[in-house]
PDB file of N, CA, C and O in Angstrom:
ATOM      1  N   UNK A   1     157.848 147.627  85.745  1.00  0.00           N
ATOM      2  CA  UNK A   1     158.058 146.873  86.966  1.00  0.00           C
ATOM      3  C   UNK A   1     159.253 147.465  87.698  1.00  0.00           C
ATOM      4  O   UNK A   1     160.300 147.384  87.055  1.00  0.00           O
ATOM      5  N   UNK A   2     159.342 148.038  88.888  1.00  0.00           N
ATOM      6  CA  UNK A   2     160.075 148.301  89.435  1.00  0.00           C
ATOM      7  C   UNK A   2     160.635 147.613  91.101  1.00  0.00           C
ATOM      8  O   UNK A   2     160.048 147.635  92.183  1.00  0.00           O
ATOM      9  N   UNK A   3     161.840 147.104  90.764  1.00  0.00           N
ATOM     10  CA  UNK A   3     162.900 146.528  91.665  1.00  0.00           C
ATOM     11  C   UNK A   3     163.603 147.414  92.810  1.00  0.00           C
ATOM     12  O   UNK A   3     164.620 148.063  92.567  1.00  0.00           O
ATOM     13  N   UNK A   4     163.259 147.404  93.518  1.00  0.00           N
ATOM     14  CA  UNK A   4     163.702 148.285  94.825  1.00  0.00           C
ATOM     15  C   UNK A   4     165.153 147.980  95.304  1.00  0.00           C
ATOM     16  O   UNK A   4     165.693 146.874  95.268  1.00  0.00           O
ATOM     17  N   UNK A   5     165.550 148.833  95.637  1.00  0.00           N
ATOM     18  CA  UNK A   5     167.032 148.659  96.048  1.00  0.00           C
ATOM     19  C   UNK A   5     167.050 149.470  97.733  1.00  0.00           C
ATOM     20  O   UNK A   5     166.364 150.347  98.257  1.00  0.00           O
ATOM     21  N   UNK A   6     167.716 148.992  97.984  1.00  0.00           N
ATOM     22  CA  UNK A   6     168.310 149.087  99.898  1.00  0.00           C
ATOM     23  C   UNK A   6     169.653 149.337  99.895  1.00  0.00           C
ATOM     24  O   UNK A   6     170.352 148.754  99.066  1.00  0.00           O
ATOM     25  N   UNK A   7     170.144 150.109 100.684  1.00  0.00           N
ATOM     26  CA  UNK A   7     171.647 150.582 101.277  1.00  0.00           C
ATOM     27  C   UNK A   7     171.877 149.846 102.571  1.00  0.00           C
ATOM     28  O   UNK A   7     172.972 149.832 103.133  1.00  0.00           O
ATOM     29  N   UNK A   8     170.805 149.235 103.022  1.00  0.00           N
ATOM     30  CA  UNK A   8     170.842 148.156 104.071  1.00  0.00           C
ATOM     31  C   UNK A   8     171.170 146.952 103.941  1.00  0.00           C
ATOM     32  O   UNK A   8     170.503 146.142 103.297  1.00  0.00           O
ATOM     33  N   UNK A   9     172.343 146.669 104.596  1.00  0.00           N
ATOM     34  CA  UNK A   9     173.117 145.351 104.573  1.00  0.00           C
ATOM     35  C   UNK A   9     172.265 144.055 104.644  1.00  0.00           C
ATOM     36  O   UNK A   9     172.178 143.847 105.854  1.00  0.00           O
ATOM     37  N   UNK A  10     171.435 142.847 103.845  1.00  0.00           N
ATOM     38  CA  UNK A  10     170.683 142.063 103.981  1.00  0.00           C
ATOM     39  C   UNK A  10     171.487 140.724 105.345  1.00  0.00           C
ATOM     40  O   UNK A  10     172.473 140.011 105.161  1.00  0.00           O
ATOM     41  N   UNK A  11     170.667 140.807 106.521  1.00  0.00           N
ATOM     42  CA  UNK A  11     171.222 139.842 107.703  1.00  0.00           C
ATOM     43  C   UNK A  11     171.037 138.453 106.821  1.00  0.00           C
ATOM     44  O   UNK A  11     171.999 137.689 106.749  1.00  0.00           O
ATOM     45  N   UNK A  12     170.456 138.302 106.507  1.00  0.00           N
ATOM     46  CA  UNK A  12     170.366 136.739 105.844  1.00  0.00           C
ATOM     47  C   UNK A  12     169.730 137.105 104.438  1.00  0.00           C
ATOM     48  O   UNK A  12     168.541 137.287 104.178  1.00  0.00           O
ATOM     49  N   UNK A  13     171.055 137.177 103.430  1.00  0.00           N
ATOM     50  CA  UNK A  13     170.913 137.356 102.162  1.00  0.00           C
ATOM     51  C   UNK A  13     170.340 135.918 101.640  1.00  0.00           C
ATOM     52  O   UNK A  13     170.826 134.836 101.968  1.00  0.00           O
ATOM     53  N   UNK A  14     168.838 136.154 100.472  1.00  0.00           N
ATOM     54  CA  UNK A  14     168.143 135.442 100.093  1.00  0.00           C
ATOM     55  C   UNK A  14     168.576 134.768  98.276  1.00  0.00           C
ATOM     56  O   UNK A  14     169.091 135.705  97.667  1.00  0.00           O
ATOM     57  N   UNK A  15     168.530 134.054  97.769  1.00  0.00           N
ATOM     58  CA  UNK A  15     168.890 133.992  96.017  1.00  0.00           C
ATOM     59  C   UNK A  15     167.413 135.082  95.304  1.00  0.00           C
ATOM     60  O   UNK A  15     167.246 134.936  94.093  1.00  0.00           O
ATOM     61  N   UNK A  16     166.818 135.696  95.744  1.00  0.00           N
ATOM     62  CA  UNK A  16     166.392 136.760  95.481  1.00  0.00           C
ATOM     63  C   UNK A  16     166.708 138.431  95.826  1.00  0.00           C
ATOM     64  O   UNK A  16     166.040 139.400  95.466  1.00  0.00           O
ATOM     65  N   UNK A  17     168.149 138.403  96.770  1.00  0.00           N
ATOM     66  CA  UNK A  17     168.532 139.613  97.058  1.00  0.00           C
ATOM     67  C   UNK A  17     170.224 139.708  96.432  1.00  0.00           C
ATOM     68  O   UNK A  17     171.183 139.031  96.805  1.00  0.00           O
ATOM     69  N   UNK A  18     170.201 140.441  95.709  1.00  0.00           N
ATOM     70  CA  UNK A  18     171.506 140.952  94.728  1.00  0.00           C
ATOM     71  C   UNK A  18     172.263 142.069  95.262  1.00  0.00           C
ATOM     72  O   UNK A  18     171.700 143.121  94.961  1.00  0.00           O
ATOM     73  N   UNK A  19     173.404 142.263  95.993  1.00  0.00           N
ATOM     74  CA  UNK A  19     174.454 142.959  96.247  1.00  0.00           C
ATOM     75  C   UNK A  19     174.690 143.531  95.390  1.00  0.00           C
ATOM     76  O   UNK A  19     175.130 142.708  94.588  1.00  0.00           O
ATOM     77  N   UNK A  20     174.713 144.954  94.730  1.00  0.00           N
ATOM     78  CA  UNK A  20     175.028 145.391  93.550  1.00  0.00           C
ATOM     79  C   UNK A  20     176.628 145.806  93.658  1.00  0.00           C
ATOM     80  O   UNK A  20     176.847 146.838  94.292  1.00  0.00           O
ATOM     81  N   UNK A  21     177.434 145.312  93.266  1.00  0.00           N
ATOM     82  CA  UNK A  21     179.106 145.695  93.298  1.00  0.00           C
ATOM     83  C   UNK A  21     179.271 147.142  92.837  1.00  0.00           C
ATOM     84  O   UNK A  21     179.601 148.125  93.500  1.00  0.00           O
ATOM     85  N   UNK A  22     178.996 147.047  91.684  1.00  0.00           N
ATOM     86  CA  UNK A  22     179.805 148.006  90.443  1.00  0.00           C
ATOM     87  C   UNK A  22     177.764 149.319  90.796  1.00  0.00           C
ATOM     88  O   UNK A  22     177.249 149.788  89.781  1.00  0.00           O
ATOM     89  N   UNK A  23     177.497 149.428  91.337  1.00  0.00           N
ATOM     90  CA  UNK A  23     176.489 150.478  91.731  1.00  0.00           C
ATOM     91  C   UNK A  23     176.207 151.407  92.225  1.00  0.00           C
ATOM     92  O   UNK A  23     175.076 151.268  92.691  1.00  0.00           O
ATOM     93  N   UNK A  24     176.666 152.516  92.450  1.00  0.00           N
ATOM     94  CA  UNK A  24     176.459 153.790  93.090  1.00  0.00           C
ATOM     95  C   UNK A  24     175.414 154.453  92.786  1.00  0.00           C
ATOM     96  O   UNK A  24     174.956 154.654  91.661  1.00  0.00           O
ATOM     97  N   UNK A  25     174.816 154.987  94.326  1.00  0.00           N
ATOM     98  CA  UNK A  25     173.676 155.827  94.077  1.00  0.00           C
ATOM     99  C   UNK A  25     174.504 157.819  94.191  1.00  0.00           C
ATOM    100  O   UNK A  25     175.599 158.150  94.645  1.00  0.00           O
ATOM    101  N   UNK A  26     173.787 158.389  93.791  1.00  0.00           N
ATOM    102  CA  UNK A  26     174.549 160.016  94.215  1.00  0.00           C
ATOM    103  C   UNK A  26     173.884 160.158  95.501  1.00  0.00           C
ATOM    104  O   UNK A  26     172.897 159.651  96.034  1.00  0.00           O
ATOM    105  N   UNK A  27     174.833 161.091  95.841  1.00  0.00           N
ATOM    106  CA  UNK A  27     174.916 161.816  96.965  1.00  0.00           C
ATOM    107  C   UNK A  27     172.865 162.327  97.633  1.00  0.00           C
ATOM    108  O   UNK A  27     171.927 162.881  97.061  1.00  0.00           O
ATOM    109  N   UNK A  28     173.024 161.830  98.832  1.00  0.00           N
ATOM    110  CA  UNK A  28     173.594 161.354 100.048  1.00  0.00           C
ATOM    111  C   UNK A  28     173.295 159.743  99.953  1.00  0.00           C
ATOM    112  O   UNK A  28     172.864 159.318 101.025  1.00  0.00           O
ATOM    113  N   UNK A  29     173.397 158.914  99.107  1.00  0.00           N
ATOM    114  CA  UNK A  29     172.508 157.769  99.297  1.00  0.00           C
ATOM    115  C   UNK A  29     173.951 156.927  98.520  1.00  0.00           C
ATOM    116  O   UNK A  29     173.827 155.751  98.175  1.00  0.00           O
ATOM    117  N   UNK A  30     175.047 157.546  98.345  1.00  0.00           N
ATOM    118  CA  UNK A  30     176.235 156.494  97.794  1.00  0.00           C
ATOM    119  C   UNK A  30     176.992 156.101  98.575  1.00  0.00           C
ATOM    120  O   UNK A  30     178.108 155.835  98.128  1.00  0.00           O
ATOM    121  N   UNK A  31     176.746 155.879 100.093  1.00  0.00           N
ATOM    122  CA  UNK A  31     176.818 154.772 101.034  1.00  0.00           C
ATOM    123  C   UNK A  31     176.716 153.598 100.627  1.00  0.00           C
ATOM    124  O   UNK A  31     175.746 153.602  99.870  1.00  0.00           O
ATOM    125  N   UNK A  32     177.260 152.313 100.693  1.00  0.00           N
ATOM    126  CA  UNK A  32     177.273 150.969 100.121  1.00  0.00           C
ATOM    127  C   UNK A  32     176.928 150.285 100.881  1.00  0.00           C
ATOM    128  O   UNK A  32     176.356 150.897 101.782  1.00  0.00           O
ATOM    129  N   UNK A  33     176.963 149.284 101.023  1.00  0.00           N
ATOM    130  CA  UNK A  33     176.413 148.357  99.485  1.00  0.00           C
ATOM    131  C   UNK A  33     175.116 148.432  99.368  1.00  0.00           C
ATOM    132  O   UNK A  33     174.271 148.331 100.257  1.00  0.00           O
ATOM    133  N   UNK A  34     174.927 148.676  97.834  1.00  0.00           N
ATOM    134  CA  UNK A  34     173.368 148.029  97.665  1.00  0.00           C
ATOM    135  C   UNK A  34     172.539 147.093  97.590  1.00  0.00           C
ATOM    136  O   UNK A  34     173.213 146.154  97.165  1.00  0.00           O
ATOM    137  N   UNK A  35     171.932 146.887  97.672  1.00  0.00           N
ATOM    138  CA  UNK A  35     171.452 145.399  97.962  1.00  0.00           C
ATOM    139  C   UNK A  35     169.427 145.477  96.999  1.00  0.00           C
ATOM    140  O   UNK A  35     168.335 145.957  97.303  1.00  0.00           O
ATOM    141  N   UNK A  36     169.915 144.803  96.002  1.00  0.00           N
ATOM    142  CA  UNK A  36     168.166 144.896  94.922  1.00  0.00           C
ATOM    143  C   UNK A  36     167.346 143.823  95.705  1.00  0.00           C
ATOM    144  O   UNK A  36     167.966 142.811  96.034  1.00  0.00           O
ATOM    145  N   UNK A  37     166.281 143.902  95.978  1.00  0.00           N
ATOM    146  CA  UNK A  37     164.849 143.426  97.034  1.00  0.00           C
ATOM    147  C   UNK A  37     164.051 142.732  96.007  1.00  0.00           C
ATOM    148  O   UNK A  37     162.868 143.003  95.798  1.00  0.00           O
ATOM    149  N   UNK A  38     164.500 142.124  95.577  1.00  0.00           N
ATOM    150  CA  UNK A  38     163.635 141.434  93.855  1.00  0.00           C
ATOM    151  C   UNK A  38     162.828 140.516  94.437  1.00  0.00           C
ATOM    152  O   UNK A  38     162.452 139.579  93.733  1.00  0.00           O
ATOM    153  N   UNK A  39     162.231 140.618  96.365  1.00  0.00           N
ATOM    154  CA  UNK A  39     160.640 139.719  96.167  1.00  0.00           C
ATOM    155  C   UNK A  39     160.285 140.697  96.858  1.00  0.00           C
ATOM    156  O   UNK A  39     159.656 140.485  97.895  1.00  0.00           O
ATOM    157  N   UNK A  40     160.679 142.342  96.356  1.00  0.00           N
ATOM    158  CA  UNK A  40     159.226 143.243  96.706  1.00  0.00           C
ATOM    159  C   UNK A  40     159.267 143.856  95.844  1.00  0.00           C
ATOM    160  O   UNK A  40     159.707 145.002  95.930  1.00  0.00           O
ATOM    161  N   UNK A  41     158.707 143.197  94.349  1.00  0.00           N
ATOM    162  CA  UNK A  41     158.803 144.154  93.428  1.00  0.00           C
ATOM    163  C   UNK A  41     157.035 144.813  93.245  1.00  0.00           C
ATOM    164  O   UNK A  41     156.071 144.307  93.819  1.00  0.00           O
ATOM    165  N   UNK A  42     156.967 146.006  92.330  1.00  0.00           N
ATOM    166  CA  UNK A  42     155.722 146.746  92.210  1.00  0.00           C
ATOM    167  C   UNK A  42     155.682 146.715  90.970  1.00  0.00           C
ATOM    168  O   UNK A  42     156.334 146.018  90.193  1.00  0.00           O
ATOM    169  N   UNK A  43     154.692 147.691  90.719  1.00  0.00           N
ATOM    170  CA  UNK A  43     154.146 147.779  89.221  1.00  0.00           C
ATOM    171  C   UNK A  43     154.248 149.203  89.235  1.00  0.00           C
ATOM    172  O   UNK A  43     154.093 149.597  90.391  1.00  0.00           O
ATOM    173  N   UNK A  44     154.528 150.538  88.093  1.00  0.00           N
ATOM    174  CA  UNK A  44     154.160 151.804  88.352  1.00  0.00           C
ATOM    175  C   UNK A  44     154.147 152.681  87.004  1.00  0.00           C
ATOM    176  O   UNK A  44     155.050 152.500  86.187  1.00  0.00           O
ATOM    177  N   UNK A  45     153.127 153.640  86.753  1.00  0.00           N
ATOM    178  CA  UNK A  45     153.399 154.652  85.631  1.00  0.00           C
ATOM    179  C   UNK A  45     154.878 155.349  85.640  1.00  0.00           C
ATOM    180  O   UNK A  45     155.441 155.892  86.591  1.00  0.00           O
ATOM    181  N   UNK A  46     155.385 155.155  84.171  1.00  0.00           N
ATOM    182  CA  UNK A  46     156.634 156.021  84.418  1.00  0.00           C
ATOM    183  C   UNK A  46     156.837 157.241  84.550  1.00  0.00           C
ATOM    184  O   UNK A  46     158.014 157.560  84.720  1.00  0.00           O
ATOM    185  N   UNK A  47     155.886 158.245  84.523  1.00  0.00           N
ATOM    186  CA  UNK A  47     156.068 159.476  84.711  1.00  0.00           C
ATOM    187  C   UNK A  47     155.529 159.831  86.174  1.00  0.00           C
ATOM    188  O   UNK A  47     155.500 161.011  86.523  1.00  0.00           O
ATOM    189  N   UNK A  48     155.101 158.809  87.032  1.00  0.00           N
ATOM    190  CA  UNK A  48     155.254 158.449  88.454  1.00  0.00           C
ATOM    191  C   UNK A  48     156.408 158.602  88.950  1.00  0.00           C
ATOM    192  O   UNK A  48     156.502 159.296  89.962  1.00  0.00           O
ATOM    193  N   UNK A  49     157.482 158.052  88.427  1.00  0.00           N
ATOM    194  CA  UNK A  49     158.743 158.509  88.880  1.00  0.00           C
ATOM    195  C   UNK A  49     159.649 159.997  89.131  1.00  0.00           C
ATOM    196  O   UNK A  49     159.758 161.083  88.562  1.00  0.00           O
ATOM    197  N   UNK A  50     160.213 159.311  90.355  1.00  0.00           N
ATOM    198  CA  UNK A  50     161.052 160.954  90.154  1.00  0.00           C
ATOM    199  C   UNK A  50     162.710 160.728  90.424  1.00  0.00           C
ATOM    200  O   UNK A  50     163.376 160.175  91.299  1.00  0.00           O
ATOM    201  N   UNK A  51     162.978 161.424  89.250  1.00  0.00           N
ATOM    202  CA  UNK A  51     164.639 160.800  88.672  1.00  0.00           C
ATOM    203  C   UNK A  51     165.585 161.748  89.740  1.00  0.00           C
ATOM    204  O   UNK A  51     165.233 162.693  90.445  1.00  0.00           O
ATOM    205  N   UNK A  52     166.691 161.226  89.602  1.00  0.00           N
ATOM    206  CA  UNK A  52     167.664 161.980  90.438  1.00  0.00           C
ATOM    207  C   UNK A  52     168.282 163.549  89.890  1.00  0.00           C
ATOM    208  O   UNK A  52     168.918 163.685  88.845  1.00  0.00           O
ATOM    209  N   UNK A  53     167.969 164.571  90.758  1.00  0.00           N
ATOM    210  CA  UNK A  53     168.149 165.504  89.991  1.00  0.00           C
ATOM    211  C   UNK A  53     169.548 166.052  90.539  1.00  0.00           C
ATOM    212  O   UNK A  53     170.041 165.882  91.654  1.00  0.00           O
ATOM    213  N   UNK A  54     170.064 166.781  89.404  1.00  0.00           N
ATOM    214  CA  UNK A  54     171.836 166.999  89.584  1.00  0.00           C
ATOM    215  C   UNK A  54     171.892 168.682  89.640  1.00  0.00           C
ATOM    216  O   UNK A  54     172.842 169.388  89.300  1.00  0.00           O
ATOM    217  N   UNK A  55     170.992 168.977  90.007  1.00  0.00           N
ATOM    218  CA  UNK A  55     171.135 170.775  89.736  1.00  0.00           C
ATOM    219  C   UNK A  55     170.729 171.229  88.820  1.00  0.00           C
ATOM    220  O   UNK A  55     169.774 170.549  88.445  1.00  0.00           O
ATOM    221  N   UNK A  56     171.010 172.530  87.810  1.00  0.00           N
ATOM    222  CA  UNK A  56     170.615 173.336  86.569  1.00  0.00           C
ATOM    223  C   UNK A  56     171.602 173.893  86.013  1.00  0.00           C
ATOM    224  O   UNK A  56     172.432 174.668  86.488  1.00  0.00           O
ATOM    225  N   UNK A  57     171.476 173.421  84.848  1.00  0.00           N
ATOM    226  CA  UNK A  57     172.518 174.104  83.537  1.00  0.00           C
ATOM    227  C   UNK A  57     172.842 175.682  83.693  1.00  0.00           C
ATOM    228  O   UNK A  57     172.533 176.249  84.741  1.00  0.00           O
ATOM    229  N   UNK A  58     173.513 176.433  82.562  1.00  0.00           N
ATOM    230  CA  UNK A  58     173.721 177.493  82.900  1.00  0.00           C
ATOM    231  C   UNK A  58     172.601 177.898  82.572  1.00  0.00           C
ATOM    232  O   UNK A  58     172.333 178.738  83.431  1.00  0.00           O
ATOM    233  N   UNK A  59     171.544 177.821  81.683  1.00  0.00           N
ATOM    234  CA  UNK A  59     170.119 178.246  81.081  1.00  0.00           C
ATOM    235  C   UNK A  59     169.012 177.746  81.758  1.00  0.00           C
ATOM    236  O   UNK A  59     167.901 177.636  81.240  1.00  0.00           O
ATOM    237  N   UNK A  60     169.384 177.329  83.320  1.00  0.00           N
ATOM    238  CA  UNK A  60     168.544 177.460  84.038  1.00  0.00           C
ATOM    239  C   UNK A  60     167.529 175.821  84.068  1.00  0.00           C
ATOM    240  O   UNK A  60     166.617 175.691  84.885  1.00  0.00           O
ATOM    241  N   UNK A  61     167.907 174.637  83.002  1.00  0.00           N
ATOM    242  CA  UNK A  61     167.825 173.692  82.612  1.00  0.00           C
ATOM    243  C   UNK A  61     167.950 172.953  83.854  1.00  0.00           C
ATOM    244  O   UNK A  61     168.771 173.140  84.752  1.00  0.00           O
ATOM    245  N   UNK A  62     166.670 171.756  83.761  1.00  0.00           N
ATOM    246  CA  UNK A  62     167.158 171.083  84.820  1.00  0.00           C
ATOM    247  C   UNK A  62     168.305 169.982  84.347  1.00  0.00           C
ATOM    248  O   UNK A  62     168.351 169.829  83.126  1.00  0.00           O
ATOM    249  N   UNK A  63     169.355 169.092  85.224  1.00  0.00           N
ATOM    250  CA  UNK A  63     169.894 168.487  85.007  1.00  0.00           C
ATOM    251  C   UNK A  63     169.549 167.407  85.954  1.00  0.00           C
ATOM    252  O   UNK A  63     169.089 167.467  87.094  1.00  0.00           O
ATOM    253  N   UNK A  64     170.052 165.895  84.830  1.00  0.00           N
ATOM    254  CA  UNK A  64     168.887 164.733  85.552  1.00  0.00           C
ATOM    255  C   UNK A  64     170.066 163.273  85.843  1.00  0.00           C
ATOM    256  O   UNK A  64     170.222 162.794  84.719  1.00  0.00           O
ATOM    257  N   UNK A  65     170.499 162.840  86.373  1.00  0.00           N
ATOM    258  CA  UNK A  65     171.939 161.961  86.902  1.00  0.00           C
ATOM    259  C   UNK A  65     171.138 160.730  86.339  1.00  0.00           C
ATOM    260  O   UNK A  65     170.158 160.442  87.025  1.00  0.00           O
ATOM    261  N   UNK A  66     171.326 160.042  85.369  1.00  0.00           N
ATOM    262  CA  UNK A  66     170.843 158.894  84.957  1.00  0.00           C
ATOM    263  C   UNK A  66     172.224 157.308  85.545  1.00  0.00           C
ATOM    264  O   UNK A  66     173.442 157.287  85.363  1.00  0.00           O
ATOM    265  N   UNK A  67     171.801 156.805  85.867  1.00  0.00           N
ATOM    266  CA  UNK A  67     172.917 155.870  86.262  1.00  0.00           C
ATOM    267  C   UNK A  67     171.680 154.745  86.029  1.00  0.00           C
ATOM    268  O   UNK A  67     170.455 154.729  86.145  1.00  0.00           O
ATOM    269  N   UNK A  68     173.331 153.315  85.417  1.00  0.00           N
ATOM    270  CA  UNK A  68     172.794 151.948  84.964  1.00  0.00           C
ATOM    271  C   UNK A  68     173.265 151.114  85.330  1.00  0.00           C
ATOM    272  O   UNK A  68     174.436 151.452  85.157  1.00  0.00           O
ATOM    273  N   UNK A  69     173.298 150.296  85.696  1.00  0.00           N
ATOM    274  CA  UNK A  69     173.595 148.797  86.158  1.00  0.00           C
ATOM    275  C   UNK A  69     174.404 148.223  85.265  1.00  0.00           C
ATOM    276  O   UNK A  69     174.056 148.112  84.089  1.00  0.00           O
ATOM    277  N   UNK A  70     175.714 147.740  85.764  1.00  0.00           N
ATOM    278  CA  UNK A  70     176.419 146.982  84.968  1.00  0.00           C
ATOM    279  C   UNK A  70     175.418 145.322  84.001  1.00  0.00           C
ATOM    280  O   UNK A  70     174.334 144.897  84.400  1.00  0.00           O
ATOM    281  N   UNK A  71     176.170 144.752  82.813  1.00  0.00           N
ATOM    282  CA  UNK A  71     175.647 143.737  82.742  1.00  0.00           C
ATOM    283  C   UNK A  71     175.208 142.920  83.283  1.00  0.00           C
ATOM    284  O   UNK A  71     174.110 142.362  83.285  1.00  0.00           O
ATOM    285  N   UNK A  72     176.272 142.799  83.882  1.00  0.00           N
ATOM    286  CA  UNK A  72     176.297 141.350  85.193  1.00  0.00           C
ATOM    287  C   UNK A  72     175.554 141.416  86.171  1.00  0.00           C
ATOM    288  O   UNK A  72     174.959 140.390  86.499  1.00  0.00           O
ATOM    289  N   UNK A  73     175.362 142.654  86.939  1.00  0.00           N
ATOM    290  CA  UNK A  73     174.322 142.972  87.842  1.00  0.00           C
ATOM    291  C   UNK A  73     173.011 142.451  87.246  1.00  0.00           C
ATOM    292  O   UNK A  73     172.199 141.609  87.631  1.00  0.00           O
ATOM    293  N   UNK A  74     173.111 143.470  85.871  1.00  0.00           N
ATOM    294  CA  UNK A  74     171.212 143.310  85.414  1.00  0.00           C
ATOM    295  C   UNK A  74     170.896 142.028  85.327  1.00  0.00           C
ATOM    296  O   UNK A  74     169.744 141.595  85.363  1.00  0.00           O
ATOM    297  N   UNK A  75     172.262 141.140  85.167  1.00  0.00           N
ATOM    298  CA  UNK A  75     171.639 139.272  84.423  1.00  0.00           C
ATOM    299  C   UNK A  75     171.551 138.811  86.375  1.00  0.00           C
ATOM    300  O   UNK A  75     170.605 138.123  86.758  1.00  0.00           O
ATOM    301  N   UNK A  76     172.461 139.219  87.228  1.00  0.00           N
ATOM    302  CA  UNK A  76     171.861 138.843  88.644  1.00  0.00           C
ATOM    303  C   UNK A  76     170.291 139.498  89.099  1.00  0.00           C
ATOM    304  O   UNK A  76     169.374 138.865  89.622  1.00  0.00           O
ATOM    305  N   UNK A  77     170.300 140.367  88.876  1.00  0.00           N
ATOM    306  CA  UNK A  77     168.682 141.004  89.080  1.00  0.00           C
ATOM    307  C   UNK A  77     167.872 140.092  88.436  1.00  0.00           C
ATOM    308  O   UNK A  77     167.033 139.568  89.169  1.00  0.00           O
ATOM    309  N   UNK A  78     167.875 139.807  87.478  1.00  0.00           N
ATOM    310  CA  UNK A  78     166.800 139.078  86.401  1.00  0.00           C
ATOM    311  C   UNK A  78     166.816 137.574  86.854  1.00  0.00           C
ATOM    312  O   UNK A  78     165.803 136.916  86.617  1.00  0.00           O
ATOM    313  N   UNK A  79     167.797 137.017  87.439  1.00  0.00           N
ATOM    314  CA  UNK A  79     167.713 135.669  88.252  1.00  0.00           C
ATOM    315  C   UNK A  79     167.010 135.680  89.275  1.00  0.00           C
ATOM    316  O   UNK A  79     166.233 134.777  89.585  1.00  0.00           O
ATOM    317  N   UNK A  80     167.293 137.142  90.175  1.00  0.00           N
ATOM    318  CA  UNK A  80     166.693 137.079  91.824  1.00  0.00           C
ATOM    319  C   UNK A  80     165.421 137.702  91.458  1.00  0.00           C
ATOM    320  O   UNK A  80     164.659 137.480  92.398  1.00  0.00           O
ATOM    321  N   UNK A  81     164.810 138.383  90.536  1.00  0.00           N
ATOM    322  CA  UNK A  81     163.369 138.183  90.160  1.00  0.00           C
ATOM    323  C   UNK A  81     162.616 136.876  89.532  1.00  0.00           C
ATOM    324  O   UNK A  81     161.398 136.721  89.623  1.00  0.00           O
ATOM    325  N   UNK A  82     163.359 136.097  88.983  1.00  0.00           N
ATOM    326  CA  UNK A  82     163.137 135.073  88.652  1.00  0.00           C
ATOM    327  C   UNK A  82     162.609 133.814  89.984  1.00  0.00           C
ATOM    328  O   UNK A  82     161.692 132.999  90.086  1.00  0.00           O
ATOM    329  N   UNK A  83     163.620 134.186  90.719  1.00  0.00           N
ATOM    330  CA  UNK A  83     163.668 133.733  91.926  1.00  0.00           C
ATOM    331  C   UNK A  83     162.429 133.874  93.138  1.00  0.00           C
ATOM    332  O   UNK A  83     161.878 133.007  93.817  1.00  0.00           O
ATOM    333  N   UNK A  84     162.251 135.434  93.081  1.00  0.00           N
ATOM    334  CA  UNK A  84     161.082 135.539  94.022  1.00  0.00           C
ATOM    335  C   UNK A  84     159.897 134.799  93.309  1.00  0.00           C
ATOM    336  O   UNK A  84     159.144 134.076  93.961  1.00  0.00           O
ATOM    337  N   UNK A  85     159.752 134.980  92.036  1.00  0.00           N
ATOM    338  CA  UNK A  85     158.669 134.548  91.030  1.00  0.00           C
ATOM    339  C   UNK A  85     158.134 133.006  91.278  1.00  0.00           C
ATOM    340  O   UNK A  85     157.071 132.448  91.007  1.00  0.00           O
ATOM    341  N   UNK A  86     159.442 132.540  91.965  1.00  0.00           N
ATOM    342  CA  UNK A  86     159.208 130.973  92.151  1.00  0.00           C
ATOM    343  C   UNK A  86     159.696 130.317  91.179  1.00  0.00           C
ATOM    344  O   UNK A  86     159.443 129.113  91.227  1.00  0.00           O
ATOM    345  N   UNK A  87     160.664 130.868  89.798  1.00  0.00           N
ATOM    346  CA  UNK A  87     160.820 130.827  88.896  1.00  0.00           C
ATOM    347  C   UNK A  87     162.287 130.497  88.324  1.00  0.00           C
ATOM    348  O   UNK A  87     162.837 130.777  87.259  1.00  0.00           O
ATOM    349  N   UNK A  88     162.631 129.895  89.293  1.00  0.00           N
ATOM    350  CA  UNK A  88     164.449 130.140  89.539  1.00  0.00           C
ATOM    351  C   UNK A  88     164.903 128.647  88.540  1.00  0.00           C
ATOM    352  O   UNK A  88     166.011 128.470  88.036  1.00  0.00           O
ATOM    353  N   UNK A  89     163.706 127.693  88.445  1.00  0.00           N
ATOM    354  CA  UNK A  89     164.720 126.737  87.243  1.00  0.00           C
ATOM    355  C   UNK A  89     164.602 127.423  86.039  1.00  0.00           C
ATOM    356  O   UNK A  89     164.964 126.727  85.091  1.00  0.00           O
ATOM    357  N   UNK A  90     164.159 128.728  85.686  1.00  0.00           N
ATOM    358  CA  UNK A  90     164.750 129.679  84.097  1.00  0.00           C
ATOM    359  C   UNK A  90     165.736 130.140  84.601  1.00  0.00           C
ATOM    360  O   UNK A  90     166.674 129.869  83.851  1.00  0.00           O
ATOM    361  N   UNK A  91     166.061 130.666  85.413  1.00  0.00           N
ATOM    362  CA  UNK A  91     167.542 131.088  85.580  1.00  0.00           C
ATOM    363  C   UNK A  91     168.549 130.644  84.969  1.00  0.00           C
ATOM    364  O   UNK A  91     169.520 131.397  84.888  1.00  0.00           O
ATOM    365  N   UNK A  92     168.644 128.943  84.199  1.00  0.00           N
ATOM    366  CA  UNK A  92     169.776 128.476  83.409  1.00  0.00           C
ATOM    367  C   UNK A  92     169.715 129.038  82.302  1.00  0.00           C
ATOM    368  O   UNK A  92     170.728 128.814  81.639  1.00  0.00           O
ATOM    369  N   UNK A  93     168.834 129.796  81.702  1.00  0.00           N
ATOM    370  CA  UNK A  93     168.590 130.335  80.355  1.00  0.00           C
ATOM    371  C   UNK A  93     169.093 131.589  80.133  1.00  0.00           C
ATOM    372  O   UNK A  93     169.028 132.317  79.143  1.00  0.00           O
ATOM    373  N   UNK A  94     169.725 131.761  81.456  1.00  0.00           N
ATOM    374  CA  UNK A  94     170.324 133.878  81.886  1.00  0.00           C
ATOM    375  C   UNK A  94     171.707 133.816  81.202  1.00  0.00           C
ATOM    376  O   UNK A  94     172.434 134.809  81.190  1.00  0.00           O
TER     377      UNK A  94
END
């Protein structure tokens, strides 16, 4: 399940849209703030994805920028999906 994130400031932030504080994207996209879209989430194969790439080792290796979400973020994400879900009285259980 994948949670979309925006560098676009939300005009009327929803209890399904999460400001990510502690979140940086790399370059050119670590402009702030982020903001997670948790009532447009999708479904997708993971090798569908395409990870952030950081250049090549000296052996010509690709190199791949993995970045994670603080705790606190992930337990706000998991509320504001909870939330779009319609699902927001589990949220006391976060």
């Amino acid at each position: 399940t994948i949670v979309p994130i925006s560098t676009g400031k939300q005009r009327h932030p929803m209890p399904y849209h999460v400001e990510l504080r502690e979140f940086i994207l790399p370059a050119p996209l670590e402009e702030g703030p982020n903001w997670v879209k948790a009532d447009m989430l999708f479904a997708s194969f993971f090798d569908r994805l395409d990870l952030f790439r950081g250049g090549k080792d000296m052996s010509g290796k690709r190199i791949y920028t993995v970045i994670r979400v603080s705790d606190d973020d992930l337990s706000a994400i998991r509320k504001a999906v909870l939330s779009s879900l319609g699902l927001s009285s589990l949220t006391k259980h976060l």
